[in-house]
Each structure stands twice: as C-alpha cells, then as structure tokens.
LUMGUSE-492795 format. One record per residue (C-alpha): x, y, z. Coordinates in steps of 0.1 Angstrom, whole numbers, plus 5000, padded with zeros to 4 digits. Layout:
<badrens>
XYZ ...
</badrens>
This chain:
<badrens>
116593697195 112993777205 113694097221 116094207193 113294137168 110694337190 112694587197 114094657155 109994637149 108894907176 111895127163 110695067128 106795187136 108595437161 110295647135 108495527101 105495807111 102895517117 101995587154 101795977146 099495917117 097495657134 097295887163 096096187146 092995987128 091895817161 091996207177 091296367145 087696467164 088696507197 089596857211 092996957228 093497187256 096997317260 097597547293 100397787296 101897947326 103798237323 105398137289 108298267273 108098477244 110198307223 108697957234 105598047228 105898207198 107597847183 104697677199 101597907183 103597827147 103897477152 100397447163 098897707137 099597477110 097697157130 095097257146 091797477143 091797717172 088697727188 086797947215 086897777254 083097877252 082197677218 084297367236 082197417272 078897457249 079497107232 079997007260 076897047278 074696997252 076696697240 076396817201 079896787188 078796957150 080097267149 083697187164 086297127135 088496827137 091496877153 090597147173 092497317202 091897567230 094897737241 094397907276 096598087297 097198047333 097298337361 095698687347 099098877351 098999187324 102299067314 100698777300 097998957279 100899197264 102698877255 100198677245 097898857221 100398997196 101598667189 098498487188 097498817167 100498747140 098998427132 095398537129 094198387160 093698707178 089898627181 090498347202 093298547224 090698827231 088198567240 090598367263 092098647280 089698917282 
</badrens>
C-alpha cells in the first residue's frame, strides 16, 4: 500500500507542473548549451520556436567571457547558446534562415561565421 501511495504522489507532482516550475527557478540563472549535428530542417525549425519563447539567446563569446572573469551580470536568466556541430555549408544555409525568422540571426552569424 506504500508503493501505491508513492507512486499516485510522484505521478501527481510528475504531471501537476511542479517539478518543471521548480526546475526552471533553481536554473532560472544558469546558462544552457544545446549542440546540433546536422539537424533537420523541419526539426530544427520546431526546436528554435519552442526555445524562442524560453530562453534569451545569447553569444558563445558573452558565455566564455563570464566565464573567465567569473561576473555573471550581463547574462539574462535563462539564457541559451545554440551551437552547431561540423562547419559543413549545408549547415550555415540551413541554419541561419531559421534562426533569422525568429530574430536571432545575430547569434547565428556569430556561431557560425
């Protein structure tokens, strides 16, 4: 009867949003790196909109600076650096109109340039 109690509570916290909100306060000013390798257009493109309305995109350069002189100011809360593996051209001609359509173009051109 233990278990079946433990298990109904864990399912209730699972699915009532708790852990995701409790989650994103306790990251809220840490930064995420997401890597792609050769992504697929369609993929990607869900991925950028999901992520577009979560995080603050921010420059690898900013993150690497922070870093290294260990002053954490001037990154936003949930930040994120998308980078992209391999520098195959068919990854720049994918990659930047999308991140361009959601006004993140700055970040592409810094990223894959």
């Amino acid at each position: 009867m233990k278990n079946l109690l433990f298990d109904f509570f864990c399912l209730m916290i699972r699915f009532s949003g708790f852990s995701f909100f409790v989650s994103r306060i306790l990251t809220k000013r840490k930064v995420k790196i997401v890597v792609y390798h050769n992504p697929k257009e369609d993929i990607f493109k869900k991925h950028i909109k999901y992520l577009s309305k979560r995080y603050n995109f921010i420059f690898m350069d900013e993150f690497v600076e922070a870093l290294i002189n260990k002053d954490f100011t001037k990154i936003p809360p949930n930040s994120l650096c998308v980078t992209i593996d391999d520098g195959y051209k068919s990854n720049f001609t994918l990659v930047f109109p999308i991140l361009k359509e959601f006004d993140i173009d700055k970040e592409a051109s810094n990223t894959l340039l």
